[in-house]
N, C-alpha and C positions, 0 to 999 in steps of 0.2 A: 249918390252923394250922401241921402240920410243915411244909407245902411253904415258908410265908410265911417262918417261922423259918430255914428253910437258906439262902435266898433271902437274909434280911438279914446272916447267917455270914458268905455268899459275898460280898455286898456291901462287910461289913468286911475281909475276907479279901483283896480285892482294891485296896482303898481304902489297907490299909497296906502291901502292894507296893510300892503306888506312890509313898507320900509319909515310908514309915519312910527310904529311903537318903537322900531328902531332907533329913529331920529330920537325921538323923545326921552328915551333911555339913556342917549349919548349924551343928551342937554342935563339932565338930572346930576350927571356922574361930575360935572362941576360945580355946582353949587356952592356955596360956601354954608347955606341953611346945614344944620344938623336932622333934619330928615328929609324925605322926597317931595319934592315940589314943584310945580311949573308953573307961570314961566321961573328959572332957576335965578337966585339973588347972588350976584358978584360970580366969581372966578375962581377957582380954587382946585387945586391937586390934591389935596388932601385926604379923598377916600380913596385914592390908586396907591397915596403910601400906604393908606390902612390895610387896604388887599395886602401888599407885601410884607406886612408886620403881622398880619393876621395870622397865627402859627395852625389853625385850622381849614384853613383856605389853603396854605402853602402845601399842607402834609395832607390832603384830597386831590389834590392836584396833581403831585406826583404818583398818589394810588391812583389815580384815575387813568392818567396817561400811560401809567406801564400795564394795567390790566389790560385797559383798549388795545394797545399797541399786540400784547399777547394774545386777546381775544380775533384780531383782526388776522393776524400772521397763523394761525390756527384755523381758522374759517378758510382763509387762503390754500393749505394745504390741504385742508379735505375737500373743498368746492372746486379748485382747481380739476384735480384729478377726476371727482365724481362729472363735473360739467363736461369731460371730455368725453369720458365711455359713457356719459347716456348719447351725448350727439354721432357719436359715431361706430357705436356698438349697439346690435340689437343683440337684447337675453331676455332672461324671463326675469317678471317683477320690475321692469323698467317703470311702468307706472309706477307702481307703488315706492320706488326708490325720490322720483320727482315728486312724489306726495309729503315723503318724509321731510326731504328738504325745502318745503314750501310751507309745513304745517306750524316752525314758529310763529309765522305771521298771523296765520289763521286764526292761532290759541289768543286771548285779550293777556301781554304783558303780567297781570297780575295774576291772573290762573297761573302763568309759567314759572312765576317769582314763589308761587307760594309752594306749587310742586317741589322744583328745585329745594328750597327750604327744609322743604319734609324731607326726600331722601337725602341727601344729602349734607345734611348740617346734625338733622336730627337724628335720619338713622344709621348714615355712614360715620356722622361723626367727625368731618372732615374741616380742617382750619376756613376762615372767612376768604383767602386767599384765592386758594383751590376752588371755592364755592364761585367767589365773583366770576373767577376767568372761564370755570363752565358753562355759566349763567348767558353770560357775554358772549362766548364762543358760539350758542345754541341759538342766541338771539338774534348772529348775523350771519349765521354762517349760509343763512337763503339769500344775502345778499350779495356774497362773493360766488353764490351755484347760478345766481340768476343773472350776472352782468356778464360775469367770462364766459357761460354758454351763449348770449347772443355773440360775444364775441368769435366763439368759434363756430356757431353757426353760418359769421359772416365769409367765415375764410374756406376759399376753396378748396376743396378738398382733391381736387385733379392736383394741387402743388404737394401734396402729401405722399400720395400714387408714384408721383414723379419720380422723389427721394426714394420711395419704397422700390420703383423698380430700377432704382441705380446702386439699391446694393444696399441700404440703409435701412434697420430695423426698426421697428414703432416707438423702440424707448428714444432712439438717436432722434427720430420724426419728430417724435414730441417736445424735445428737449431743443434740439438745434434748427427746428423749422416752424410748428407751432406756438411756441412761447414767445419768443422775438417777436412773430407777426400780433400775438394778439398783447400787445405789452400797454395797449392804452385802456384797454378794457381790463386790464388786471391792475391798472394803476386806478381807474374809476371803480374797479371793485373795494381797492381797497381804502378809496375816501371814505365812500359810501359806508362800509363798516366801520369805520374806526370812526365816523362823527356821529353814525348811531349808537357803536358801542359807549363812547364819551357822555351822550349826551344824555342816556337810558336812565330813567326814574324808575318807575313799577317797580321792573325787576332787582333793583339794586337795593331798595328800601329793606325787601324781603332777606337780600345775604350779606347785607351788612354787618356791623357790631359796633359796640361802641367804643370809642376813640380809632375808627377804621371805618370811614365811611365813604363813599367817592366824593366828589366833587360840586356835582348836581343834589345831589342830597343832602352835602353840605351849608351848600345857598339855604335850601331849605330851611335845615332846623335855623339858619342863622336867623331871615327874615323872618322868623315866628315870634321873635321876642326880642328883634330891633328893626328901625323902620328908616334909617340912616340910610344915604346915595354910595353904600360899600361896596353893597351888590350890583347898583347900576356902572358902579366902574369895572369890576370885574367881569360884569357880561360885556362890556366895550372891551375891555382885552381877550377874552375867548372870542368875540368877532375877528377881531383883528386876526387872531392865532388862525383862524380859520379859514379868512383872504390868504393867509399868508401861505400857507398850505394848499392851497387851491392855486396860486401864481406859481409855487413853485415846479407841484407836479404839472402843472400846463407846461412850465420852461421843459424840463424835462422828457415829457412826451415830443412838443416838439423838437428840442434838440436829438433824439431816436429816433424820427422821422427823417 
């Protein structure tokens, strides 16, 4: 009975970690005070209109969303394919290939950002564009090798054989029998990406430029040198955005099921 009771402590203990600064960010973002305060004084909308008059928050916003989105769909095409032929092809250097694709995580974000930087910007020369969705692509693309391989690790492989020995070639397997089956783990792959690629500081500080910055970086320089509840409303709308995207790919998955 004690152990169960610490158990459920711990449970709450941890549970308000994580969603007390939440809460308290969402009480901020009405205030009617002209900076951040708690408890918040009166009621007001008025930093969710400033988000959307904010012509620097709007124009991060939509860089941020279409690099992530490219970053994620790009991670997707190379992890897809590589997760398959390491799970189900032996060659050589198979280690070493599972190394490659695991060693963004390994490297600390700002090692990567500053790499990237150097070749890239510096000695290729290449637009800030080009640079972010590299940056981005490299920085999840262990995420999309790492969730669709448990996924196909999950699936049998006797339903592969099957199609193979009724006449059906690997590309037809993969495409008309493997994908379908693992469509929740490439839909989890590609949360997972796309809110790391969205949400990525380090490495975005490093390929940025100015008047081209993402999003997350944009909050940044704002709250450097204003201390107003703008930001606390705009991180209640990227929550939001974020439930919402998470509801919808759930409908989704199971309406595929």
């Amino acid at each position: 009975m004690k152990k169960s009771k610490f158990q459920l402590l711990m449970v709450i203990l941890v549970y308000f970690f994580i969603f007390a600064p939440l809460l308290l960010i969402a009480m901020t973002s009405f205030t009617e005070e002209s900076y951040i305060s708690f408890p918040p004084h009166g009621f007001s909308l008025r930093w969710y209109e400033k988000v959307f008059s904010t012509k620097s928050f709007l124009e991060s916003f939509k860089l941020s969303f279409t690099i992530s989105i490219g970053a994620t769909l790009i991670a997707l095409l190379v992890g897809i394919p590589g997760a398959y032929a390491v799970s189900r092809f032996q060659f050589k250097g198979k280690r070493l290939i599972k190394d490659l694709f695991f060693s963004p995580n390994l490297i600390p974000q700002v090692v990567v950002g500053f790499a990237l930087f150097t070749f890239i910007i510096v000695r290729l020369r290449l637009n800030v564009t080009v640079a972010l969705l590299t940056g981005l692509t490299v920085s999840v693309v262990t995420y999309a090798f790492r969730t669709v391989g448990a996924g196909i690790d999950r699936f049998d492989y006797a339903i592969e054989e099957a199609a193979m020995s009724l006449g059906a070639n690997r590309v037809t397997v993969f495409f008309k029998i493997v994908l379908p089956n693992i469509s929740s783990a490439i839909l989890s792959a590609f949360l997972l990406a796309f809110i790391n690629a969205f949400n990525n500081v380090p490495l975005t500080i490093f390929l940025s430029a100015p008047g081209m910055v993402t999003l997350p970086v944009a909050m940044m320089n704002y709250i450097e040198y204003n201390y107003d509840p703008t930001v606390s409303a705009l991180s209640v709308l990227l929550m939001i955005m974020s439930l919402l995207i998470m509801l919808i790919s759930e409908k989704i998955v199971r309406g595929g099921k």
